[in-house]
C-alpha positions as a LaTeX table, in Angstrom:
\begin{tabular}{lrrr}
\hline
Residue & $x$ (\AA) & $y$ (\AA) & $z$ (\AA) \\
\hline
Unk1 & $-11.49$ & $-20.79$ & 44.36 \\
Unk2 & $-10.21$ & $-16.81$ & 44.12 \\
Unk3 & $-12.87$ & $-14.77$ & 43.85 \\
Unk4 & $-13.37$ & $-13.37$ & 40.49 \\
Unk5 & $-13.68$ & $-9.56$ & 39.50 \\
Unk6 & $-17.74$ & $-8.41$ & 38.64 \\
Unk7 & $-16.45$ & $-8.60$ & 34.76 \\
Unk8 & $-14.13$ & $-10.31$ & 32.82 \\
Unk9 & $-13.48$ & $-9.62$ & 29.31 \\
Unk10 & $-11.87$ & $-13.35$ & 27.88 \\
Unk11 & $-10.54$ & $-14.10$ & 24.84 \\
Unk12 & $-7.98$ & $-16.66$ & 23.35 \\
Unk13 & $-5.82$ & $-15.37$ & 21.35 \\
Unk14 & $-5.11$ & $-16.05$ & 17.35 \\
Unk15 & $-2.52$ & $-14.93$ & 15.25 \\
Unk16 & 0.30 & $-12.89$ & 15.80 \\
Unk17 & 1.63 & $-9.56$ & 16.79 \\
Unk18 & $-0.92$ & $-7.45$ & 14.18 \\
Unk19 & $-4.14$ & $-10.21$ & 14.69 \\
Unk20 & $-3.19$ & $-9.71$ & 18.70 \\
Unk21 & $-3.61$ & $-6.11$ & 18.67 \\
Unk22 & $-6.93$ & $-6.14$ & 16.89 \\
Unk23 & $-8.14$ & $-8.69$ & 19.52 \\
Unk24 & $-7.03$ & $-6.69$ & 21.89 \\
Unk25 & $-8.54$ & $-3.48$ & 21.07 \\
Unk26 & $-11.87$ & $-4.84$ & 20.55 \\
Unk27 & $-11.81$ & $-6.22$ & 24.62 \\
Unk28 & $-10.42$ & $-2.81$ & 25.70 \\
Unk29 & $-13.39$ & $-0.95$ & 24.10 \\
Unk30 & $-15.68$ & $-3.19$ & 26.15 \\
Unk31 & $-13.96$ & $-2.80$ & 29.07 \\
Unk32 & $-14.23$ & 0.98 & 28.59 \\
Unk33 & $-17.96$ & 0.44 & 28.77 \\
Unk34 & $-18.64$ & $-2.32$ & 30.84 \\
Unk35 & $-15.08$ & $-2.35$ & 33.60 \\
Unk36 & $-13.42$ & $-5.55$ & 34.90 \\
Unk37 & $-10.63$ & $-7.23$ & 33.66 \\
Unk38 & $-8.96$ & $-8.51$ & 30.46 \\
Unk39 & $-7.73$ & $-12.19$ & 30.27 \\
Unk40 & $-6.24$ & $-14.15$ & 27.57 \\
Unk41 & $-4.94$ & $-17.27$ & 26.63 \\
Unk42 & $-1.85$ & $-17.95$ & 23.83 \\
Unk43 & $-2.69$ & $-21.22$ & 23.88 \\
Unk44 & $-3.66$ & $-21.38$ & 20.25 \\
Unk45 & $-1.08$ & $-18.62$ & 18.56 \\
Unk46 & 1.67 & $-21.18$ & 20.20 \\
Unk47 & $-0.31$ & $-24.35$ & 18.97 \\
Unk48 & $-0.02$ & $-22.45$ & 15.65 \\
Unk49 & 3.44 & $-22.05$ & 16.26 \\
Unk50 & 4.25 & $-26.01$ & 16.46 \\
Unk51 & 1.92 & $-26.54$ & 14.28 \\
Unk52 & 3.90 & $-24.38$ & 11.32 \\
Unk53 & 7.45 & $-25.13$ & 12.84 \\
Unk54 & 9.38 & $-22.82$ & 15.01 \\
Unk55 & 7.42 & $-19.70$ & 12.85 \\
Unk56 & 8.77 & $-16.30$ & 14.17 \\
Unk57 & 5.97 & $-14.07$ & 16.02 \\
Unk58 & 3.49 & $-16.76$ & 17.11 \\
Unk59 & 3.67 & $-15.69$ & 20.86 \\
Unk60 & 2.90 & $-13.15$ & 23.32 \\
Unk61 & 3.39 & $-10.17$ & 21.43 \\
Unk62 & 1.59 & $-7.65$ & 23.92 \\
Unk63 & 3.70 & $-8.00$ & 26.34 \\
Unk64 & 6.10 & $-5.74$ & 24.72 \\
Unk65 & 3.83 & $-2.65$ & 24.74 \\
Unk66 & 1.76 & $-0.88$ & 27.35 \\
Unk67 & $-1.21$ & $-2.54$ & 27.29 \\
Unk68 & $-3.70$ & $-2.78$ & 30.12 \\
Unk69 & $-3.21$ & $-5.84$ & 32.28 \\
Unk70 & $-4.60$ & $-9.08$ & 31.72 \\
Unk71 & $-4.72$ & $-12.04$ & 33.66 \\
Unk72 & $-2.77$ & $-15.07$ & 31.65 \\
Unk73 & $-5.20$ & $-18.40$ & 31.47 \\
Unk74 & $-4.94$ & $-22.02$ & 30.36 \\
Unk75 & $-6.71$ & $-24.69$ & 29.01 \\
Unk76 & $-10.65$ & $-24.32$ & 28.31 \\
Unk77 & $-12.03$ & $-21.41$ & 27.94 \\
Unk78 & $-16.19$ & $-21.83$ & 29.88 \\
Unk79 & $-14.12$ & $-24.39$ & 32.28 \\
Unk80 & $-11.67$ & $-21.65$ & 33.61 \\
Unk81 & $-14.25$ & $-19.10$ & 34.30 \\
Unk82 & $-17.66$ & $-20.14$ & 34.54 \\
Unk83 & $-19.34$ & $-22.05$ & 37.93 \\
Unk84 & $-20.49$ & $-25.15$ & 37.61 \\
Unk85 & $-24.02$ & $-24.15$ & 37.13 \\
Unk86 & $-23.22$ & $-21.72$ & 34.33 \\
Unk87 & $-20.99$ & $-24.72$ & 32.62 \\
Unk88 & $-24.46$ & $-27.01$ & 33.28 \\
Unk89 & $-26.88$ & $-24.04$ & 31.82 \\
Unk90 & $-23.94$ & $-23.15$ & 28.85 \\
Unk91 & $-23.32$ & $-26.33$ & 27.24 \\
Unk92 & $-27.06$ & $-27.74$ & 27.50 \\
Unk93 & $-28.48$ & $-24.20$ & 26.08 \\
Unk94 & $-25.69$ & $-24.52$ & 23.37 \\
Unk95 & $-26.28$ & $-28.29$ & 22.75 \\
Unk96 & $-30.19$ & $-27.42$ & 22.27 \\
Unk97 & $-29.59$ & $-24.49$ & 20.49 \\
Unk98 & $-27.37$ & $-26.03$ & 17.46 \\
Unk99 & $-29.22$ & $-29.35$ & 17.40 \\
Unk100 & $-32.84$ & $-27.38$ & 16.90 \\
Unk101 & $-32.45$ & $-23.73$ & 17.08 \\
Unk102 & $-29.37$ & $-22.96$ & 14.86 \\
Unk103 & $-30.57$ & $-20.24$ & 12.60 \\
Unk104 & $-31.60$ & $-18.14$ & 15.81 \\
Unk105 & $-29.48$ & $-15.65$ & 17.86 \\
Unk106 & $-29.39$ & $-16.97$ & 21.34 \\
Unk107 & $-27.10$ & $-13.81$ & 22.30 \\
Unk108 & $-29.81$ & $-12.93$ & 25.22 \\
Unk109 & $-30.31$ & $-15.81$ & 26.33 \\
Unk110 & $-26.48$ & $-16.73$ & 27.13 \\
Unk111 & $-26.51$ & $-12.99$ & 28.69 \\
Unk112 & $-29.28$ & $-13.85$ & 30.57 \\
Unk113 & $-26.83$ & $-16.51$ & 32.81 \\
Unk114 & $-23.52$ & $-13.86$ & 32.42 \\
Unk115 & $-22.35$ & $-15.43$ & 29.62 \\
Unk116 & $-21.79$ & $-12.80$ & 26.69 \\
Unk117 & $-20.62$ & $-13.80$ & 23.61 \\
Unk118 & $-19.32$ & $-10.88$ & 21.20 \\
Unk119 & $-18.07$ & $-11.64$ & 17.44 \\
Unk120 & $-18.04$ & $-8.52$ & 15.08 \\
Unk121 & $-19.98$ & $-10.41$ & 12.12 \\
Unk122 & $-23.03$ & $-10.37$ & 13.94 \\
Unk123 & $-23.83$ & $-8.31$ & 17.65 \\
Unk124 & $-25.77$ & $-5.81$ & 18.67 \\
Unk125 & $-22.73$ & $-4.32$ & 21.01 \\
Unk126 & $-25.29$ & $-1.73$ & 22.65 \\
Unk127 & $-28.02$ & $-3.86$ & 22.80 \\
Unk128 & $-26.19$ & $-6.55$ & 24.32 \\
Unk129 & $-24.37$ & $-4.65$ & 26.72 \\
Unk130 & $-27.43$ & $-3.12$ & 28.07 \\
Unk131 & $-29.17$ & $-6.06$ & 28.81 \\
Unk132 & $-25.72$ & $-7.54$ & 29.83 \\
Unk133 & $-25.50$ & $-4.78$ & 32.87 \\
Unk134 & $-28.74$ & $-5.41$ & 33.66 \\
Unk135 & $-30.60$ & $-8.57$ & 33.89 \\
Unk136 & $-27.76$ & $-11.19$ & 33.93 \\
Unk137 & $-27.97$ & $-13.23$ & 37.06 \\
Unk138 & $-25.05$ & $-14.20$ & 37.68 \\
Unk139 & $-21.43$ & $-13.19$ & 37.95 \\
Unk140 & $-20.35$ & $-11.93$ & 33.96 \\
Unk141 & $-17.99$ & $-12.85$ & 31.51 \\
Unk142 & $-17.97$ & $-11.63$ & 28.08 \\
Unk143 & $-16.36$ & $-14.35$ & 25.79 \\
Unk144 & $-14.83$ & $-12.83$ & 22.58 \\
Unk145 & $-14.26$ & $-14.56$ & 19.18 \\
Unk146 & $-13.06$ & $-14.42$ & 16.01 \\
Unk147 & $-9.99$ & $-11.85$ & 14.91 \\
Unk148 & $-12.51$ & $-9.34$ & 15.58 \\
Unk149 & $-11.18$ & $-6.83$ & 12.51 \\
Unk150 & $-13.39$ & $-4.37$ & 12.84 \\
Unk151 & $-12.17$ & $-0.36$ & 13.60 \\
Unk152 & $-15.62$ & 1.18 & 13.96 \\
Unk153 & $-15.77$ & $-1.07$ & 17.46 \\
Unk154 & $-12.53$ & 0.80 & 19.11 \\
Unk155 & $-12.31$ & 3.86 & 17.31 \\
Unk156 & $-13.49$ & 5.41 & 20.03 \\
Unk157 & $-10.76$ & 4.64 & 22.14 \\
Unk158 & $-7.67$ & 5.68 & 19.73 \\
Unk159 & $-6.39$ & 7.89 & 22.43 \\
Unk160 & $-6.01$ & 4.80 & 24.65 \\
Unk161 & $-4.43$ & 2.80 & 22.19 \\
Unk162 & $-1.74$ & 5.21 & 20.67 \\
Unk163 & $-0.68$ & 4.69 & 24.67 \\
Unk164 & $-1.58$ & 0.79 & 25.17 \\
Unk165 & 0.63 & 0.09 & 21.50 \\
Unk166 & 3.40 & 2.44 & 22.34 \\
Unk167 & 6.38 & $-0.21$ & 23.69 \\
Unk168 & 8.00 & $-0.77$ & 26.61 \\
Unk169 & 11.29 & 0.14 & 25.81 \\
Unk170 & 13.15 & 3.01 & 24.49 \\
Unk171 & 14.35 & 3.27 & 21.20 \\
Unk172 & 17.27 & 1.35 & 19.64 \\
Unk173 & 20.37 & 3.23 & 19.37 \\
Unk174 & 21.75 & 1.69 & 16.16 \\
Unk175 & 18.14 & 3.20 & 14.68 \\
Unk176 & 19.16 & 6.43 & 15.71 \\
Unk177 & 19.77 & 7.44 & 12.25 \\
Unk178 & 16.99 & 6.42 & 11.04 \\
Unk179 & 14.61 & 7.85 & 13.28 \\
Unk180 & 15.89 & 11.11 & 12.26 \\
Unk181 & 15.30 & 10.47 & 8.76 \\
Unk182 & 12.02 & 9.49 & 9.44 \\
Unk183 & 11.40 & 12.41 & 11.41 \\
Unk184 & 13.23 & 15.37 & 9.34 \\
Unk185 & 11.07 & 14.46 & 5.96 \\
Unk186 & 7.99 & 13.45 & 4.65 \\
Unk187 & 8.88 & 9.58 & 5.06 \\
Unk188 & 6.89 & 7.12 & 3.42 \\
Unk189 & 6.45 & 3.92 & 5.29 \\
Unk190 & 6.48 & 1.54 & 2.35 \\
Unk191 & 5.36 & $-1.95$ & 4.02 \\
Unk192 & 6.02 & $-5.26$ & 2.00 \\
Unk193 & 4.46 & $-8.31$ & 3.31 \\
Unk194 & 5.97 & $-11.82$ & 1.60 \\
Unk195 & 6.66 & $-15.03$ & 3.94 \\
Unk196 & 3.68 & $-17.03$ & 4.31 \\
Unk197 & 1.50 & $-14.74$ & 1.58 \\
Unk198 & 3.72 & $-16.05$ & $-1.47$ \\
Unk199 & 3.33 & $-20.08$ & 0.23 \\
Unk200 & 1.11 & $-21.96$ & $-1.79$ \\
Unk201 & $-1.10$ & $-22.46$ & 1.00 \\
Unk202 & $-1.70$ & $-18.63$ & 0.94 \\
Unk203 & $-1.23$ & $-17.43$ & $-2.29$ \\
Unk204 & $-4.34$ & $-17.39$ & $-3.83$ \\
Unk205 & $-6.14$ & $-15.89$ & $-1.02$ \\
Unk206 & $-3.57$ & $-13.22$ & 0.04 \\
Unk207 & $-1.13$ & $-12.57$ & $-2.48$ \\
Unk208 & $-2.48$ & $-9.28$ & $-4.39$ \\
Unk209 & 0.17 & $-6.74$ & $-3.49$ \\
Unk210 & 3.15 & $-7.52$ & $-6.34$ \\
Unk211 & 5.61 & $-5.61$ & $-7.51$ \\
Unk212 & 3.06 & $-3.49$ & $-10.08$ \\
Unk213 & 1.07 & $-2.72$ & $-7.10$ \\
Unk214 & 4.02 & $-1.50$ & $-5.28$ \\
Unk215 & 5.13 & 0.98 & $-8.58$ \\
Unk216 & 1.62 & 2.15 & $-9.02$ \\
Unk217 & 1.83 & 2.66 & $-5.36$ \\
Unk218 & 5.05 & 4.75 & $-5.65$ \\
Unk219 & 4.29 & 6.42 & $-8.91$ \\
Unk220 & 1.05 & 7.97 & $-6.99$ \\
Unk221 & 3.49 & 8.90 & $-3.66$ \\
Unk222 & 5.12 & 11.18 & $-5.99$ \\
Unk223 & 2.49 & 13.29 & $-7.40$ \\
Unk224 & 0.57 & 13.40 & $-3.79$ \\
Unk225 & 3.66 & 14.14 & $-1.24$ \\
Unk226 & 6.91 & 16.77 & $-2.00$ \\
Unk227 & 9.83 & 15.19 & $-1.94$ \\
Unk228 & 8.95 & 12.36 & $-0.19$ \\
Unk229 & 11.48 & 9.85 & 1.61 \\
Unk230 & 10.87 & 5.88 & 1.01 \\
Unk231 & 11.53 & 3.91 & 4.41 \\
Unk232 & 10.87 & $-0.02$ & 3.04 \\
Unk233 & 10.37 & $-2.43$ & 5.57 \\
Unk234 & 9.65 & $-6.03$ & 4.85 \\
Unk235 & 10.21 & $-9.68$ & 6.01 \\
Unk236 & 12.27 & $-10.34$ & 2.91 \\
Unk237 & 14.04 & $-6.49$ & 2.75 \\
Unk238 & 16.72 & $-7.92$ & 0.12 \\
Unk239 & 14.04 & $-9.15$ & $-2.00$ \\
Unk240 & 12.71 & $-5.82$ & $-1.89$ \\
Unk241 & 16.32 & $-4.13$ & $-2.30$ \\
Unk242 & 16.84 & $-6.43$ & $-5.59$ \\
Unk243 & 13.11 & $-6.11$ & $-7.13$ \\
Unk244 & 11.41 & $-3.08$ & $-6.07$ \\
Unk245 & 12.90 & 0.03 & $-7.88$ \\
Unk246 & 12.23 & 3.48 & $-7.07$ \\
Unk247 & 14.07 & 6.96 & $-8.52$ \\
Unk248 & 12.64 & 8.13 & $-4.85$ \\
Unk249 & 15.30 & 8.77 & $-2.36$ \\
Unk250 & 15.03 & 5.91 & 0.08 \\
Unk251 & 16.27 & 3.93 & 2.90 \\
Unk252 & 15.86 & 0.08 & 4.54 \\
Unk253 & 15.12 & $-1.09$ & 7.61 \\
Unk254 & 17.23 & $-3.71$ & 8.40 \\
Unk255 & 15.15 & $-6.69$ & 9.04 \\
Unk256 & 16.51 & $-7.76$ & 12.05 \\
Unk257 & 14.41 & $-5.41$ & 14.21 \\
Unk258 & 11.95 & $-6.83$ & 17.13 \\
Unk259 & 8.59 & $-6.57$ & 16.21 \\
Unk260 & 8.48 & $-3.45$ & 18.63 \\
Unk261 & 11.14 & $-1.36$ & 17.49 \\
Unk262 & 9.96 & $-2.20$ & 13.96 \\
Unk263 & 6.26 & $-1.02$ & 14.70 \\
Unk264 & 7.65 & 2.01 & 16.44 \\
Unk265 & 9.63 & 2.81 & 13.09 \\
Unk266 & 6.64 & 2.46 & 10.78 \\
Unk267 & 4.48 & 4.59 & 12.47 \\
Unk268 & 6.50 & 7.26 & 13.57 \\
Unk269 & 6.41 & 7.90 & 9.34 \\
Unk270 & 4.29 & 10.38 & 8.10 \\
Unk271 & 2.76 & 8.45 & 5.20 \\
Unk272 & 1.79 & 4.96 & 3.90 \\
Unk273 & 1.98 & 2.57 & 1.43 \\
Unk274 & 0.04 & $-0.75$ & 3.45 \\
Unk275 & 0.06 & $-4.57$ & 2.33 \\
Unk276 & $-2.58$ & $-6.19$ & 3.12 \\
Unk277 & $-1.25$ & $-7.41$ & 6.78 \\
Unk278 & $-2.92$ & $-6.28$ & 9.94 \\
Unk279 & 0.75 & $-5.52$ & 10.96 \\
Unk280 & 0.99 & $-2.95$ & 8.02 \\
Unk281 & $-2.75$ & $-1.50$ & 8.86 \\
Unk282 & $-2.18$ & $-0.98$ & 12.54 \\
Unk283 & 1.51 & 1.21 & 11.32 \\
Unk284 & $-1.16$ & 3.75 & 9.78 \\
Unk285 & $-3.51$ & 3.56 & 12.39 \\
Unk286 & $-1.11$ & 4.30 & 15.08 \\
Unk287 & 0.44 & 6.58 & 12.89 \\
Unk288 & 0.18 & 10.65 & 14.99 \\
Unk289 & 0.46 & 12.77 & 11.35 \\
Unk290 & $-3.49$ & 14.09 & 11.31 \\
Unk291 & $-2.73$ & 14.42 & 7.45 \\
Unk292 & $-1.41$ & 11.13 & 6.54 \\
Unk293 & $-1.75$ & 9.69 & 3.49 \\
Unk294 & $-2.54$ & 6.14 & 2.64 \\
Unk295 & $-2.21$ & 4.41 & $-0.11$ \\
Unk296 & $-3.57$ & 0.61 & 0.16 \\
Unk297 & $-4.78$ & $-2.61$ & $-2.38$ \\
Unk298 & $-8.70$ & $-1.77$ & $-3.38$ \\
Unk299 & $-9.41$ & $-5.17$ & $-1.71$ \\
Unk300 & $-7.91$ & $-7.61$ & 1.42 \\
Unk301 & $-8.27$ & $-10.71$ & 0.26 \\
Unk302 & $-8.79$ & $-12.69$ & $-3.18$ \\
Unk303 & $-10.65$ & $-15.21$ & $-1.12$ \\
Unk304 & $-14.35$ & $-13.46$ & $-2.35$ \\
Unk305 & $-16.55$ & $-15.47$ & 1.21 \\
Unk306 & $-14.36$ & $-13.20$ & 3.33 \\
Unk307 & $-15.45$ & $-9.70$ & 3.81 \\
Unk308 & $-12.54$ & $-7.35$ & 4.50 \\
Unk309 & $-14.12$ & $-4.27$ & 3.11 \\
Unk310 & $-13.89$ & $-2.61$ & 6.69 \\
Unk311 & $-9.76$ & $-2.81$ & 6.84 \\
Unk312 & $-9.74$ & $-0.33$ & 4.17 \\
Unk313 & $-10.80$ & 3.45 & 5.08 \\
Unk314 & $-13.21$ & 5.88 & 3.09 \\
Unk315 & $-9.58$ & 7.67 & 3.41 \\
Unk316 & $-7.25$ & 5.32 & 2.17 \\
Unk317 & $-6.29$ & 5.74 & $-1.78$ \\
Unk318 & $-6.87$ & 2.42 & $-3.25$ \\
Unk319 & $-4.74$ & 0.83 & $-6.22$ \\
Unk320 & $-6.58$ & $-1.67$ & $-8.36$ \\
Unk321 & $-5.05$ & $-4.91$ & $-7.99$ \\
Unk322 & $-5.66$ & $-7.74$ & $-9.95$ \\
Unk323 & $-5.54$ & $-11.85$ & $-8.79$ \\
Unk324 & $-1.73$ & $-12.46$ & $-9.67$ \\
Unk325 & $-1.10$ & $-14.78$ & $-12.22$ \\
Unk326 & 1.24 & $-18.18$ & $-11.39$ \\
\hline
\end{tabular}
């Protein structure tokens, strides 16, 4: 068997292009502190994919940006990496631990055999990571889980991730227009999520950013930013070019853009008006205007056992938005 690195930092992947990113900034931050090497598996975002049928996005996103390198897995993720005494110690710690011990964290105790588990609703990152370096006795992994939403984690590492998220490829030439726009006024990414979000399977949890969040939104652009230039962007942009209505100078992105060259638009704008998609948050957060403004829903989700609070910044300027009506 190849002999592994002193650290790996493993995760499988969920979601797409705007869940990828957060999972992926979370494992660079530890690898900032701890070294080794990333690894992920797609298994599940293409699972997803099937599962939904043929559903645009559900793949390897990253590989379209400068991220850090990561080694590509398969198939379970304790059977690729761990030895077979770390599979024997894993799985009957685990098995004792949730038929007896569930209420407990057993975080140490899986460190204690280089087996770190790290989900941002519940670890102590620098007390973990200590005893991590320190006592584990055996080769490490550190096993990530969950969508891992949570900025304070990777903050610290913007610098590195304004490079990691910045594509691969130069700008399109048929945008060439429209990067100018963007860049010779005080554009105003306006980002409208629909697709799944108006799906009845989503709806009630997601849908809060409708059309009178979208002209509050506007109507507050105006008093905040001089003559400010609308750039929409949206997975439905004739919806938007038949429903949303503006007396703001403002321009479309086509729609047909790959999800690189469409990121790369919305954050090279100088201001924001956000959904509720982690593909709309990360536009801001990549954004390089130090005063941007932000304009976002005053909540994440409708569904009240999910805590988004952290998705929306002290900085942002909230618009109240109600539960939609059907």
């Amino acid at each position: 068997m190849q002999k592994r690195k002193k650290m790996i930092i493993a995760k499988s992947i969920l979601g797409r292009l705007g869940n990828q990113m957060f999972q992926y900034a979370y494992c660079r931050a530890i690898k900032e502190v701890v070294g080794g090497s990333l690894a992920f598996s797609f298994d599940k975002v293409y699972q997803q994919k099937e599962a939904d049928g043929n559903t645009d996005g559900f793949e390897d996103s990253l590989q379209y940006f400068n991220v850090d390198d990561y080694e590509l897995f398969n198939g379970d993720i304790h059977s690729y990496f761990c030895n077979k005494l770390q599979l024997f110690l894993y799985r009957s710690l685990h098995y004792i631990k949730r038929r007896w011990f569930e209420k407990y964290s057993w975080q140490l105790v899986f460190c204690r055999i280089g087996l770190y588990y790290y989900n941002d609703k519940k670890n102590n990152f620098q007390k973990d990571i200590k005893y991590l370096r320190k006592k584990a006795l055996f080769p490490k992994c550190v096993f990530c889980y969950d969508f891992l939403e949570e900025p304070e984690r990777f903050n610290s590492i913007r610098p590195i991730l304004l490079n990691d998220f910045t594509p691969k490829f130069a700008p399109l030439e048929r945008n060439k227009k429209l990067y100018e726009i963007i860049n010779s006024n005080n554009s105003v990414c306006v980002s409208i999520r629909r697709g799944d979000y108006i799906n009845t399977q989503y709806s009630d949890s997601f849908y809060i950013c409708d059309e009178n969040y979208f002209r509050l939104a506007l109507n507050k652009i105006k008093q905040l930013v001089n003559n400010p230039v609308i750039i929409f962007f949206s997975d439905d942009i004739e919806w938007v070019k038949k429903n949303i209505n503006t007396d703001i100078l403002s321009y479309y992105e086509s729609g047909n853009d790959p999800v690189w060259e469409k990121l790369r638009l919305m954050y090279s704008c100088k201001h924001f008006i956000i959904s509720n998609s982690t593909f709309s948050w990360w536009a801001q957060y990549l954004s390089r205007n130090t005063n941007k403004i932000v304009i976002s829903p005053d909540h994440w989700t409708n569904d009240h056992t999910k805590n988004a609070k952290h998705l929306i910044s002290n900085d942002f300027i909230t618009i109240p938005c109600g539960k939609p009506s059907k």
